[in-house]
Every structure is written in C-alpha cells, then in structure tokens.
N, C-alpha and C positions, 0 to 999 in steps of 0.2 A: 414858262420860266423867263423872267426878264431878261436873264445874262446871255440868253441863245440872242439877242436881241442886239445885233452886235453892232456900235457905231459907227459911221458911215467910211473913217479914217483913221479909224485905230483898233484895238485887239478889244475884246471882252475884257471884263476886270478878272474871270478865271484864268483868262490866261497870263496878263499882268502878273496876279498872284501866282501862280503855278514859275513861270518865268523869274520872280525876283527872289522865291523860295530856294530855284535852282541856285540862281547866282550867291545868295548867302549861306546855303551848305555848300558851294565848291568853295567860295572864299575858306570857309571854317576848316571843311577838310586838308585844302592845300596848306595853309598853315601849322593844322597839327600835326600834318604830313611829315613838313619839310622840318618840324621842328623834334620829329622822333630821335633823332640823332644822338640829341641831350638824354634822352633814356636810354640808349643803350651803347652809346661807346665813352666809357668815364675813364679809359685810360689815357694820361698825360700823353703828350707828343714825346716821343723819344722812349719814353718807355719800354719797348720791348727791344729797342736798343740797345740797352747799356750793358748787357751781357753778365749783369752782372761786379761790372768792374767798378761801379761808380761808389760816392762817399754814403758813411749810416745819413748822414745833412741830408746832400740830394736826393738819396730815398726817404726819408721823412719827410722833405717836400712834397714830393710825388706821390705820395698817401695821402698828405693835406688834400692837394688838388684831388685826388680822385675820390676821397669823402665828401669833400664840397659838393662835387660834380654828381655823387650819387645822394648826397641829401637833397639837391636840386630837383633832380629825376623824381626822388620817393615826394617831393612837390606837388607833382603833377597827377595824385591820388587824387581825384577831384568827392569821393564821396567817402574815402575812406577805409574802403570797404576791400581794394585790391582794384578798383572803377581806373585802370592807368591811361596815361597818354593814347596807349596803342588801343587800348577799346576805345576809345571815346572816337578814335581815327577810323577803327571797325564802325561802329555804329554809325556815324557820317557818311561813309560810304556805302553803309547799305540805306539810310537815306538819297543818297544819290543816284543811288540804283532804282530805288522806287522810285522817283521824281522821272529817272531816266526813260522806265517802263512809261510810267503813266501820261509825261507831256505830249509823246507821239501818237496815243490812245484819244484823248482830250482832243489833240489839234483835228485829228480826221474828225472826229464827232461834234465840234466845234467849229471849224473850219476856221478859215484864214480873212485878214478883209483885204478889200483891192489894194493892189501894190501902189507907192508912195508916187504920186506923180513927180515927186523929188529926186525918184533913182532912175539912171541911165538904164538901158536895155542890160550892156554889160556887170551894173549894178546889181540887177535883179537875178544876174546869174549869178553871182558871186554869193549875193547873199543865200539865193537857194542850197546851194552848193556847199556853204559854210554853215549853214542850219542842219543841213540832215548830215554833216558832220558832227558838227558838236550834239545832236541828239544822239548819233552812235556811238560817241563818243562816252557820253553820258551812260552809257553802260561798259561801253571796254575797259575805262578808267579802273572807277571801283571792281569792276569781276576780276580784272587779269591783277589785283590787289589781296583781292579774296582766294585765289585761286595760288596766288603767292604765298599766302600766312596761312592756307588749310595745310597745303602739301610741304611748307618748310623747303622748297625747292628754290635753289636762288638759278633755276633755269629760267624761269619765270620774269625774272627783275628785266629784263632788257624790253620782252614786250610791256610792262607796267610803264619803265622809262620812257619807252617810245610811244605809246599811247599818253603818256603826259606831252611831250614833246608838238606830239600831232591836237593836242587838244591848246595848246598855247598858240600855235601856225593858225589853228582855226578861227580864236579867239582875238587875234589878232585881225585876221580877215573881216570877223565878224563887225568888230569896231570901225573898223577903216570906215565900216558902210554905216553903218550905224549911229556912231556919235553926233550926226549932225544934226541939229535944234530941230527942222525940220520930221526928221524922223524920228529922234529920241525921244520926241511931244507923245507920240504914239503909241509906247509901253509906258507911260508913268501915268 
C-alpha cells in the first residue's frame, strides 16, 4: 500500500484526510450547535415578564416576533421531512464520534513521522499533550452530548460545557504550536 509509505517530513495523505475530515465536522457541528438556540427558545425577551399587565399592541408584537422566530426555526427543516437543526447536530456528532474512534486506531497503525526539527523540546510536549487531548476529546464532546439528548437530563449540560470548554483550551494549544509555515506545510 503506497500510503503506509509515509514521507520523510510529513503525515500520510490518510492521515491529512482523516485530520481535515475531523476539523470540518467539528467546525459544522460547533456551529449548528451553537446555533440551536434559534430552534428552541422563540420566546421574546421580557416576555414571561409582563405578568400579564401589558397592552392587546405589545402582545401582538410579541406574537409577531415569536411567529418570525418559529417560522425561522421550522427553516431549518433541511429535507423536509421533520430532518431539524437538532438531528442534523446528532448526526454530526456521531460523525465525530466516529472520526473520534477511528483517528487514534489509524495513528497507532499508521504511525507518526519524525518530529519537526522546527519544534523545541517544550514544543513537542505540548503538542503531544494537546493531541491526545483533543483526540479524547474527540469523543467526550459528542458522547456526554448524546448522553445529554438520550436521558433529557440537563445534569448533563455542565460536563458537555466543560468538555467544550477543554476542547477550545486544547485547540488553542494545539495552534500556538502548529500554525507555523514550517509545520502547517506538513498536514496540507
């Protein structure tokens, strides 16, 4: 197999592929993630406020905006079908999940190529240390998500936040080390 056949300073093309796969379903999930919001809270600000006391006007505004706000949401049908926001955000994440499983599978069976003669000692700890985060990560994500919307438990939500939290701290690390011309030549 040619791709086992890995150049002398940079990754295999599966891993490239395997690699930019990830980052374009975390990009897609993070954004439909963060954009579930719009489907499920279409009630105005003040709204559960008014007690009652406000004009027939201002509640007939507040109807506007929350019909806008829920013809927006029923928008986000992408097939039609009942296919909402929140699955298309499931199915992303269990993409990510897979991706998650499979890249730490791939790398041992594939292995690694020698480290960049561009990164510091300190360097190469970081980046180890910020890889096999964001490949754990690459599961805690999506599961404690899934594990969120099976059980309806919103006990849940603080480890999802904070497994978001720890995967941005990571992704930041990872960059620091990474973006530079030098080494970013190495996965593209």
């Amino acid at each position: 197999m040619a791709d086992l056949d890995a150049p002398p300073r940079g990754y295999r093309t599966s891993q490239k592929v395997l690699h930019w796969l990830t980052v374009g379903a975390l990009a897609a999930q993070f954004a439909v993630g963060y954009d579930l919001d719009l489907d499920e809270d279409c009630d105005p600000p003040g709204e559960d406020l008014s007690g009652g006391d406000t004009s027939d006007a201002f509640e007939d505004r507040l109807d506007r905006l929350e019909d806008a706000c829920e013809a927006r949401a029923d928008g986000y049908d992408l097939l039609g079908g009942g296919f909402d926001l929140a699955e298309v955000h499931l199915l992303l994440g269990l993409c990510v999940l897979a991706l998650g499983v499979v890249r730490p599978l791939w790398r041992r069976y594939a292995g690694l190529p020698p480290w960049s003669e561009h990164l510091s000692a300190g360097d190469r700890t970081l980046v180890h240390w910020t890889e096999r985060a964001l490949l754990a990560l690459l599961v805690v994500v999506p599961l404690s998500g899934i594990v969120l919307v099976a059980t309806g438990d919103d006990r849940w939500l603080p480890l999802h936040v904070g497994a978001h939290v720890a995967f941005f701290g990571a992704l930041a690390a990872h960059l620091s080390t990474n973006l530079r011309p030098r080494i970013l030549r190495r996965m593209l």
